[in-house]
LUMLUMDREN-2810 file (N, C-alpha, C; in Angstrom, 1 decimal):
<atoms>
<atom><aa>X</aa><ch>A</ch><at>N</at><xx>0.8</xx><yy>-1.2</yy><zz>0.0</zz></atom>
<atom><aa>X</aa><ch>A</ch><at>CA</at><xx>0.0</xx><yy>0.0</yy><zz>0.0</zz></atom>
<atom><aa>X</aa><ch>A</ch><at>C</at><xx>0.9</xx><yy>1.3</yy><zz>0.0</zz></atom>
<atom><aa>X</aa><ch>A</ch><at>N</at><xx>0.1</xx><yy>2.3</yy><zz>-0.5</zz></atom>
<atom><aa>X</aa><ch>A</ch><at>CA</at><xx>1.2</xx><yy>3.4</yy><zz>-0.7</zz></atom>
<atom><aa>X</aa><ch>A</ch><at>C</at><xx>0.4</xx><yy>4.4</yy><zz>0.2</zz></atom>
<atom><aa>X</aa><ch>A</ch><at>N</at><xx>1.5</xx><yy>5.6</yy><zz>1.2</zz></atom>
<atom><aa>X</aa><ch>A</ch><at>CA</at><xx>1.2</xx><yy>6.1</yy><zz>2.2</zz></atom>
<atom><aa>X</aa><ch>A</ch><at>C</at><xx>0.0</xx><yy>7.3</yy><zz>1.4</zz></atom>
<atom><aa>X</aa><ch>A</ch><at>N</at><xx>-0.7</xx><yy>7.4</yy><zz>2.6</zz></atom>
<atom><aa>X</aa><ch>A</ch><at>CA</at><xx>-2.1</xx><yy>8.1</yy><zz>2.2</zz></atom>
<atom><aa>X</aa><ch>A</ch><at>C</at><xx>-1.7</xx><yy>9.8</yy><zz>1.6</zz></atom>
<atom><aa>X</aa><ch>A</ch><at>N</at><xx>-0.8</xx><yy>10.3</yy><zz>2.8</zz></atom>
<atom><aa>X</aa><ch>A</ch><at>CA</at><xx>-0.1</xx><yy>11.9</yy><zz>2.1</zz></atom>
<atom><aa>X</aa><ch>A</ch><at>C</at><xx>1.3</xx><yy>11.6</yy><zz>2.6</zz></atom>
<atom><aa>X</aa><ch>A</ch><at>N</at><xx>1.8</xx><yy>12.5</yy><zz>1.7</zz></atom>
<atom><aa>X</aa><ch>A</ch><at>CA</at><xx>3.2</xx><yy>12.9</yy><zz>1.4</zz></atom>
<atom><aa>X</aa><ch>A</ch><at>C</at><xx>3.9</xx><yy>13.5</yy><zz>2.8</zz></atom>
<atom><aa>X</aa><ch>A</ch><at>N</at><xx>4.5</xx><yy>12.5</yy><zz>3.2</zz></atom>
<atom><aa>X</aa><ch>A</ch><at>CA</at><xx>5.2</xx><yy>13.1</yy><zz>4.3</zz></atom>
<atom><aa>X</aa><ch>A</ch><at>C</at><xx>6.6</xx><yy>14.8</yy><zz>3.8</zz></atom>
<atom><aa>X</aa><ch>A</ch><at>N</at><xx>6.0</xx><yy>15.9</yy><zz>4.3</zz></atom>
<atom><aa>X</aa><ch>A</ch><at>CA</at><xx>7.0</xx><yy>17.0</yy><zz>4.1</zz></atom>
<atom><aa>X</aa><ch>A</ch><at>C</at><xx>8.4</xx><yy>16.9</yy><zz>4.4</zz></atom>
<atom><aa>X</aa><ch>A</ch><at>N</at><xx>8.7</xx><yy>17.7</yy><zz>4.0</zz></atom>
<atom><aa>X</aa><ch>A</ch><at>CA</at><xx>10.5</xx><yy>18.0</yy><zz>3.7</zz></atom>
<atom><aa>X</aa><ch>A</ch><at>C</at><xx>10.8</xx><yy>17.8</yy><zz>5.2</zz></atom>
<atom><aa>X</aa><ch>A</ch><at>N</at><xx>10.3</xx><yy>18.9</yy><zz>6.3</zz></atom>
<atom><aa>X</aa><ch>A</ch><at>CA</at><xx>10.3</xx><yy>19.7</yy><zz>7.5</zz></atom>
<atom><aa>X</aa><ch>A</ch><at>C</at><xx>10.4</xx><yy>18.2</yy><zz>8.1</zz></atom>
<atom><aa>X</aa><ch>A</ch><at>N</at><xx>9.0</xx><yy>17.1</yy><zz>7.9</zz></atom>
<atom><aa>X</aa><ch>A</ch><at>CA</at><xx>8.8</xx><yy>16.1</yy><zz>9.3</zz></atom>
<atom><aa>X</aa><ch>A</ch><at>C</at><xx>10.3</xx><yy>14.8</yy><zz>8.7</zz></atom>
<atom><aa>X</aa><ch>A</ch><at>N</at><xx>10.4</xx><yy>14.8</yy><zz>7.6</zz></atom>
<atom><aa>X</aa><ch>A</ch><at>CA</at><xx>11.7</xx><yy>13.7</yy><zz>7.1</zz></atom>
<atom><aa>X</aa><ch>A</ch><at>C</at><xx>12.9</xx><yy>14.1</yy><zz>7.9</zz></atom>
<atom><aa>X</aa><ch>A</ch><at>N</at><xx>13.2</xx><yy>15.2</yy><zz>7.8</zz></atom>
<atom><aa>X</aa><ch>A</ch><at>CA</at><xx>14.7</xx><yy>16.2</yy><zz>8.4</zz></atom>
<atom><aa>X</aa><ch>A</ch><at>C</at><xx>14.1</xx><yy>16.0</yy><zz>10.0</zz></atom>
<atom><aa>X</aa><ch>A</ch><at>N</at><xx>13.2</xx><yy>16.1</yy><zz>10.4</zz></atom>
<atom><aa>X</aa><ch>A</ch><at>CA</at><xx>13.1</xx><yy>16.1</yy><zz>12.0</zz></atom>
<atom><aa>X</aa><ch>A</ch><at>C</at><xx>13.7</xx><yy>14.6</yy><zz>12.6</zz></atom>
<atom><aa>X</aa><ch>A</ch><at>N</at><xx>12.8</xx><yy>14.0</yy><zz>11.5</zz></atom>
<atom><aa>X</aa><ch>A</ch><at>CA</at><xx>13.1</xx><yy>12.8</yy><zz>11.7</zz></atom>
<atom><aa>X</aa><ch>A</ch><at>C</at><xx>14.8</xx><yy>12.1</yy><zz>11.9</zz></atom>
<atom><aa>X</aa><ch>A</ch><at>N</at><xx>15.4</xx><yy>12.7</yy><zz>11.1</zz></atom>
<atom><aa>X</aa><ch>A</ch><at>CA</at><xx>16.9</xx><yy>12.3</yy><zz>11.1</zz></atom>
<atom><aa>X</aa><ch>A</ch><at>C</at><xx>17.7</xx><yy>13.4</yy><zz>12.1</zz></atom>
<atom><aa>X</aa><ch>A</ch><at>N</at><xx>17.3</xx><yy>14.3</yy><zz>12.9</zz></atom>
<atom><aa>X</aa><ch>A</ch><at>CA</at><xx>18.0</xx><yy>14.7</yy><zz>13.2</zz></atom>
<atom><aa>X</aa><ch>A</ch><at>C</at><xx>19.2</xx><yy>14.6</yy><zz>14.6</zz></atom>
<atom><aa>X</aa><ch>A</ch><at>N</at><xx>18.6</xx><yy>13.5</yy><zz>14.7</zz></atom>
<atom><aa>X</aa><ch>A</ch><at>CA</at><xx>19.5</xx><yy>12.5</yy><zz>15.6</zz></atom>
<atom><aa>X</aa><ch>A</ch><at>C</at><xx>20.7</xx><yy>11.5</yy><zz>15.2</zz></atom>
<atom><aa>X</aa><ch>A</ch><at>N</at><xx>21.0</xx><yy>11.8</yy><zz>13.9</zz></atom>
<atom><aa>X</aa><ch>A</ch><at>CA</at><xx>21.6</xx><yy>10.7</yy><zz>13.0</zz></atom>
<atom><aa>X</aa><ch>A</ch><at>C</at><xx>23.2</xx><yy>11.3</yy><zz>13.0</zz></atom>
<atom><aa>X</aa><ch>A</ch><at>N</at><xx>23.2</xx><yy>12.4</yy><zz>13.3</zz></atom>
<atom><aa>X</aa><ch>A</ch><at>CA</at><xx>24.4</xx><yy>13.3</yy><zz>13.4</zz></atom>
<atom><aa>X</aa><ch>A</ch><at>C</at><xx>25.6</xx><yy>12.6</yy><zz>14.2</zz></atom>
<atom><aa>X</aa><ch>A</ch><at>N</at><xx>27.0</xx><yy>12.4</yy><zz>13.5</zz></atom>
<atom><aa>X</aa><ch>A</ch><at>CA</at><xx>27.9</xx><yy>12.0</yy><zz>13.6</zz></atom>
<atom><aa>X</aa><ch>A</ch><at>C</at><xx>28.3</xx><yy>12.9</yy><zz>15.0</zz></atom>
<atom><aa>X</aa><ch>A</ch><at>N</at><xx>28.8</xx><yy>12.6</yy><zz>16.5</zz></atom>
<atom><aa>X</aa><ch>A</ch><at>CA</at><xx>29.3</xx><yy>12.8</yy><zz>17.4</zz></atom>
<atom><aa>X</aa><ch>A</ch><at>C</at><xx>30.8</xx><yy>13.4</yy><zz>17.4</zz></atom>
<atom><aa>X</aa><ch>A</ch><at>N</at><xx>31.6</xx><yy>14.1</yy><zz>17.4</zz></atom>
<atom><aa>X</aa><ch>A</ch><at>CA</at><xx>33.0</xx><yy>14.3</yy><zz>17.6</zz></atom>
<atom><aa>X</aa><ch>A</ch><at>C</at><xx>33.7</xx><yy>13.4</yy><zz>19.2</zz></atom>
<atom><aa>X</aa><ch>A</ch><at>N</at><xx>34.7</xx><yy>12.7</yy><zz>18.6</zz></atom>
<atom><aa>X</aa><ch>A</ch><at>CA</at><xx>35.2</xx><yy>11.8</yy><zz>19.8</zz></atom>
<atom><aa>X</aa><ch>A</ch><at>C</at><xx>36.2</xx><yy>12.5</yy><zz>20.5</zz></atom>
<atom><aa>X</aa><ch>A</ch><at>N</at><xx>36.0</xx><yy>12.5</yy><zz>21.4</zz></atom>
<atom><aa>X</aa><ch>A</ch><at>CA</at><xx>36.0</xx><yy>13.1</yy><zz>23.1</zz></atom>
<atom><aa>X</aa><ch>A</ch><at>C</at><xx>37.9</xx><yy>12.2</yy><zz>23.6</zz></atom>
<atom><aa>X</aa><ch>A</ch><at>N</at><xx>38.7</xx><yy>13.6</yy><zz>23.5</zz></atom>
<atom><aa>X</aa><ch>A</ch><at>CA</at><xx>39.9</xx><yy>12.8</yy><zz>23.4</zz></atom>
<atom><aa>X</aa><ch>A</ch><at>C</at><xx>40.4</xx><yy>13.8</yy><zz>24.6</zz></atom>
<atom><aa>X</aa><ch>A</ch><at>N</at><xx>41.6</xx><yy>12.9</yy><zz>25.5</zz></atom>
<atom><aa>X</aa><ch>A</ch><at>CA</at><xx>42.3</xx><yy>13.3</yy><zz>26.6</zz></atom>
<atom><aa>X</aa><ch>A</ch><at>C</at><xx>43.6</xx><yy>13.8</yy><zz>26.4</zz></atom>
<atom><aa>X</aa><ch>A</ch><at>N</at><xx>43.9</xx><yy>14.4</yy><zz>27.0</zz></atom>
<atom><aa>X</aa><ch>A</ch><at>CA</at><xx>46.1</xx><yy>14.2</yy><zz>27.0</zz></atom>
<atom><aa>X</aa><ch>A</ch><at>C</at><xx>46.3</xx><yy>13.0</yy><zz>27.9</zz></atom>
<atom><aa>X</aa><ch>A</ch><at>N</at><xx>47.4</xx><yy>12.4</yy><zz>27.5</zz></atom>
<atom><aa>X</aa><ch>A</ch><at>CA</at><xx>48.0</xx><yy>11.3</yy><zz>28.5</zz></atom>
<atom><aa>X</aa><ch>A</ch><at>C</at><xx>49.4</xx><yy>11.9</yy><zz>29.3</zz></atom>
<atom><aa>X</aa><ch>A</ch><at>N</at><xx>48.6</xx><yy>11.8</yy><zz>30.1</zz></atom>
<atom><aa>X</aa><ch>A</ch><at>CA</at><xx>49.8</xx><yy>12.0</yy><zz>31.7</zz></atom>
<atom><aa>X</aa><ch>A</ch><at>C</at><xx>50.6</xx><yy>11.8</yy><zz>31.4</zz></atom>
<atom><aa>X</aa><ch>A</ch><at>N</at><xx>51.3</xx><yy>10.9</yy><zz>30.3</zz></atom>
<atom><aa>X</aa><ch>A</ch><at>CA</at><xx>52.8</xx><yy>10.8</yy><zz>30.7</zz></atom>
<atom><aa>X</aa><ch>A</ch><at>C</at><xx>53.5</xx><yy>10.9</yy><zz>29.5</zz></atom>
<atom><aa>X</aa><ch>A</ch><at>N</at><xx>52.8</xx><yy>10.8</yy><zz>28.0</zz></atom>
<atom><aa>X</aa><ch>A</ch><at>CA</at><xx>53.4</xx><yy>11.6</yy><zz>27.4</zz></atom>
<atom><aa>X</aa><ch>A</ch><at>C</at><xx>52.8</xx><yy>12.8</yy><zz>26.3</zz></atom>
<atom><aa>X</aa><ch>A</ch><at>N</at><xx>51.6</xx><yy>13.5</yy><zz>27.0</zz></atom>
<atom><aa>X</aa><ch>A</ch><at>CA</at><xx>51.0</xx><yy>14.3</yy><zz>26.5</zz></atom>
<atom><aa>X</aa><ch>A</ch><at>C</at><xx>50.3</xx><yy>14.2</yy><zz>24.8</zz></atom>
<atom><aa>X</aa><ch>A</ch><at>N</at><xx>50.1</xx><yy>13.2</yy><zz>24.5</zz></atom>
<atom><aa>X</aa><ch>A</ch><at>CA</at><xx>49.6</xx><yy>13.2</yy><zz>23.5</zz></atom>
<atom><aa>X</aa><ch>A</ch><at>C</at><xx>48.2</xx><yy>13.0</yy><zz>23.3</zz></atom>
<atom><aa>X</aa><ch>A</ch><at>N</at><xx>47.6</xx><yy>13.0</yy><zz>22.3</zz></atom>
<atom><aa>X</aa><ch>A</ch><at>CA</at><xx>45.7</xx><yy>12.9</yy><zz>22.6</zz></atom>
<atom><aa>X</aa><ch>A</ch><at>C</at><xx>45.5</xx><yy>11.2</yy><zz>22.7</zz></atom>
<atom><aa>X</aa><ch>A</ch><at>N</at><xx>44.5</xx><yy>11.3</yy><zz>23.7</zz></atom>
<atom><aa>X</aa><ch>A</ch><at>CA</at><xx>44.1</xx><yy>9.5</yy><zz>23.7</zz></atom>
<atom><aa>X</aa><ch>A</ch><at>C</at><xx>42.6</xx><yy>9.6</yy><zz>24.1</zz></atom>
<atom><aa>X</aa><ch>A</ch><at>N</at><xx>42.0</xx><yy>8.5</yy><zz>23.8</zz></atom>
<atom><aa>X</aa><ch>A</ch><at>CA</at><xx>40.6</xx><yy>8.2</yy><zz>24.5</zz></atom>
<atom><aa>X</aa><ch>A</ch><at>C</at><xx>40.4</xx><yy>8.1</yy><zz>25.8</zz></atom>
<atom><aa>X</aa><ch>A</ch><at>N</at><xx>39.6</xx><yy>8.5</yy><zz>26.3</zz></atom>
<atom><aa>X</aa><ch>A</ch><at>CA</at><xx>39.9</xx><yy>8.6</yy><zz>28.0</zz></atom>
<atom><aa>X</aa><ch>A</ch><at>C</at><xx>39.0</xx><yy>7.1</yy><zz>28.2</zz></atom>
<atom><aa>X</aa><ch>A</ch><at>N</at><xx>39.9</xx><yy>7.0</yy><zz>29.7</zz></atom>
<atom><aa>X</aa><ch>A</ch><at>CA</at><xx>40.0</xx><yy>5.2</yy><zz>29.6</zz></atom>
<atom><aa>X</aa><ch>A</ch><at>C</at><xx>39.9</xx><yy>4.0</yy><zz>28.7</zz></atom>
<atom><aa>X</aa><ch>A</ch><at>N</at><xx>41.2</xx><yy>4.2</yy><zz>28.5</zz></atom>
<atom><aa>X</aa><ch>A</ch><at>CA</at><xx>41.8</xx><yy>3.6</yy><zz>27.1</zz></atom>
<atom><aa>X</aa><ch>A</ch><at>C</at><xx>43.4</xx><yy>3.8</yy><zz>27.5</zz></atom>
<atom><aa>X</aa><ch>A</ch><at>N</at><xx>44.0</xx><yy>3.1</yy><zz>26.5</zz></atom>
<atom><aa>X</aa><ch>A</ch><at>CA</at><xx>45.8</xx><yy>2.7</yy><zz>26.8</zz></atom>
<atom><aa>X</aa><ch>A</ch><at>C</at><xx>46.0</xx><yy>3.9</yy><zz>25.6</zz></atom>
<atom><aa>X</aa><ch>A</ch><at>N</at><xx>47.1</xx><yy>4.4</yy><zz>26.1</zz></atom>
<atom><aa>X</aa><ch>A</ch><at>CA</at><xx>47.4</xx><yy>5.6</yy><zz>24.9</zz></atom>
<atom><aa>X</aa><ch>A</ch><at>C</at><xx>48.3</xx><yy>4.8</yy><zz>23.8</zz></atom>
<atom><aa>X</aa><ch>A</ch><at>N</at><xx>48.4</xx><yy>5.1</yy><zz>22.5</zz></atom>
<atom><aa>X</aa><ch>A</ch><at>CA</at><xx>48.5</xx><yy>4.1</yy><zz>21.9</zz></atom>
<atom><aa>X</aa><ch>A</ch><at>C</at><xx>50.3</xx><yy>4.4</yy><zz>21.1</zz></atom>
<atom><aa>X</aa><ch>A</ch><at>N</at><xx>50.5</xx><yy>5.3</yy><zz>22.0</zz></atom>
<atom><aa>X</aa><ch>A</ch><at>CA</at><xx>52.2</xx><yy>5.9</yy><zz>21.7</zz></atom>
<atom><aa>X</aa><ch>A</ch><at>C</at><xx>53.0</xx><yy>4.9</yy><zz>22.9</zz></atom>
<atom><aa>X</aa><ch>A</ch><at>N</at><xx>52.7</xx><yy>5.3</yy><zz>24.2</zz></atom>
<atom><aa>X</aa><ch>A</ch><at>CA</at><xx>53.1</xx><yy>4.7</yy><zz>25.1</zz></atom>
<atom><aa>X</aa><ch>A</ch><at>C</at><xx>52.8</xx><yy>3.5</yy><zz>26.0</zz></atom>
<atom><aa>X</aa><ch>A</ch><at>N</at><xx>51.1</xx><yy>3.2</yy><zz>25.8</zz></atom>
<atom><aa>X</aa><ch>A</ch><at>CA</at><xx>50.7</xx><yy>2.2</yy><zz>26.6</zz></atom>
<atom><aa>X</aa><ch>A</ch><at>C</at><xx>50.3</xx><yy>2.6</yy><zz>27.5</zz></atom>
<atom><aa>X</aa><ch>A</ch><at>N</at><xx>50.1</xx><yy>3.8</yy><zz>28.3</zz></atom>
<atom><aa>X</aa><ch>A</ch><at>CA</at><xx>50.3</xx><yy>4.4</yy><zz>29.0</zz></atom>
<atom><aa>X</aa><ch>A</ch><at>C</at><xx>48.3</xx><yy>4.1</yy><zz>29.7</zz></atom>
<atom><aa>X</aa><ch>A</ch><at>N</at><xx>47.9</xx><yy>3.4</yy><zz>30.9</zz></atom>
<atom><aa>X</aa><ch>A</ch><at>CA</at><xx>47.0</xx><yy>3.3</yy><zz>31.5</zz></atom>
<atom><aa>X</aa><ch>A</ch><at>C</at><xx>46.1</xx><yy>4.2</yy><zz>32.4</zz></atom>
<atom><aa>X</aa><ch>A</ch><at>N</at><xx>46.7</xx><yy>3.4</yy><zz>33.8</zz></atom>
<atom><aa>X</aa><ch>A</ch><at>CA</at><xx>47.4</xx><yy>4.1</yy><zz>34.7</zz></atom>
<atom><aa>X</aa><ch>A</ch><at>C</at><xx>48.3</xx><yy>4.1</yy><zz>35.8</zz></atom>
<atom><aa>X</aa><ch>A</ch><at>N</at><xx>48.1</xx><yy>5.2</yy><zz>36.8</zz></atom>
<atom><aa>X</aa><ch>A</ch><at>CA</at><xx>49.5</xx><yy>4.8</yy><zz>37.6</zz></atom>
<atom><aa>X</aa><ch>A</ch><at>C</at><xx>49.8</xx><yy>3.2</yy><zz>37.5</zz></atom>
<atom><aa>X</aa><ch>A</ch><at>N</at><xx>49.2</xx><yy>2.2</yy><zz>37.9</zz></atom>
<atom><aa>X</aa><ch>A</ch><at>CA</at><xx>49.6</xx><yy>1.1</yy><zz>38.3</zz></atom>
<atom><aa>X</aa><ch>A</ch><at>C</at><xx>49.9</xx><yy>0.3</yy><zz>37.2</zz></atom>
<atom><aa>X</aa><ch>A</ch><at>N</at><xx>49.2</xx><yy>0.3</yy><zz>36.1</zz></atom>
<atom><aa>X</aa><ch>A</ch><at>CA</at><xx>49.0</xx><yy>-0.2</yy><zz>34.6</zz></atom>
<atom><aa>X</aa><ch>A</ch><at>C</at><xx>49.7</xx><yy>0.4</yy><zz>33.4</zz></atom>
<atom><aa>X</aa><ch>A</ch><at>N</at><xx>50.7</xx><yy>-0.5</yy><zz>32.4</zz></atom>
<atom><aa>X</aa><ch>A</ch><at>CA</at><xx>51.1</xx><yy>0.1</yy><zz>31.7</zz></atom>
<atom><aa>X</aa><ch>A</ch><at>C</at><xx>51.8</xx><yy>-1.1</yy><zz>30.5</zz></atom>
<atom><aa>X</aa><ch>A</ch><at>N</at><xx>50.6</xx><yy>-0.7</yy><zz>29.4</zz></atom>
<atom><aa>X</aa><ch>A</ch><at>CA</at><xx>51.2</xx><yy>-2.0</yy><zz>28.1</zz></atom>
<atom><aa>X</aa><ch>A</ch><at>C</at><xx>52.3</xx><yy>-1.8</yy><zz>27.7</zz></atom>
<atom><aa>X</aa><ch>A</ch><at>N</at><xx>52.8</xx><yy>-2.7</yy><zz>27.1</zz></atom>
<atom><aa>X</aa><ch>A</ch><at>CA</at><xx>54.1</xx><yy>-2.8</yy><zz>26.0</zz></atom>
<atom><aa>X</aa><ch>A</ch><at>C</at><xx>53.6</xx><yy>-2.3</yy><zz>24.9</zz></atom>
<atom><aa>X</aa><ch>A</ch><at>N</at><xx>54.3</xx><yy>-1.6</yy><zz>24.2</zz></atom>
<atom><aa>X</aa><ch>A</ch><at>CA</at><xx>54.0</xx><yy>-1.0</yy><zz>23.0</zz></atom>
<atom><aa>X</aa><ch>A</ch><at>C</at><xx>54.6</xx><yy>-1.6</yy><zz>21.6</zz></atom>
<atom><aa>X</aa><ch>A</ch><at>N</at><xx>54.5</xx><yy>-2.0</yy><zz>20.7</zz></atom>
<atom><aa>X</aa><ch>A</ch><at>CA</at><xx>55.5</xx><yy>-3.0</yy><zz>19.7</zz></atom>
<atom><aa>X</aa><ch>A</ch><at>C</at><xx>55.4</xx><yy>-1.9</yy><zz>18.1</zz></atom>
<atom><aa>X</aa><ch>A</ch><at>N</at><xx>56.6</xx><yy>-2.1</yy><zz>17.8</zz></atom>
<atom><aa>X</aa><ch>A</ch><at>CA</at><xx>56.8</xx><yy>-1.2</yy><zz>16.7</zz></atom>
<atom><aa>X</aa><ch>A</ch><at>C</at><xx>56.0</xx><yy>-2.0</yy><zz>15.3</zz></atom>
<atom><aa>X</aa><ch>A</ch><at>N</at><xx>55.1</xx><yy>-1.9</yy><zz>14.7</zz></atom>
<atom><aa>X</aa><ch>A</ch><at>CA</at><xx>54.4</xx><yy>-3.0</yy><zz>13.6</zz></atom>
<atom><aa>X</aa><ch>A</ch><at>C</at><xx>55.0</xx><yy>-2.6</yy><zz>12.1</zz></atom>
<atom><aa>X</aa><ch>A</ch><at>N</at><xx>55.2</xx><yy>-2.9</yy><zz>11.5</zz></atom>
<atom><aa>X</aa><ch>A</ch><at>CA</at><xx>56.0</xx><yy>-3.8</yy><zz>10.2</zz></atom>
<atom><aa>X</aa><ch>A</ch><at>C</at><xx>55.1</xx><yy>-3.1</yy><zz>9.1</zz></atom>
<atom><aa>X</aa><ch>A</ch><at>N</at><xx>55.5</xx><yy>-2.2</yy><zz>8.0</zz></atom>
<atom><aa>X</aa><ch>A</ch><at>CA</at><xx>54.5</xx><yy>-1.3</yy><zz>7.3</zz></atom>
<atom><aa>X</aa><ch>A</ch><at>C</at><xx>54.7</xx><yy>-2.3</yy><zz>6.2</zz></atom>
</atoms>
């Protein structure tokens, strides 16, 4: 079945306006100031926290 009236420009756009891409929300890392995701391993240094702290590996281009 085909819809009874034409849904407008106005109510389609309302409709989507939630669809909007977010900007990701980034930290400095304590220890070597660079941008990282907050709670997340910084991905220069491994860097956690105080107590926590990955190995970092150089990867092969």
């Amino acid at each position: 079945m085909l819809p009874v009236k034409k849904k407008s420009k106005t109510r389609t756009r309302t409709k989507r306006a939630h669809h909007a891409l977010t900007r990701v929300n980034l930290a400095a890392c304590p220890k070597c100031g660079k941008p990282k995701r907050p709670h997340a391993a910084c991905g220069i240094c491994g860097y956690v926290s105080s107590k926590v702290s990955l190995p970092v590996t150089e990867e092969e281009a």
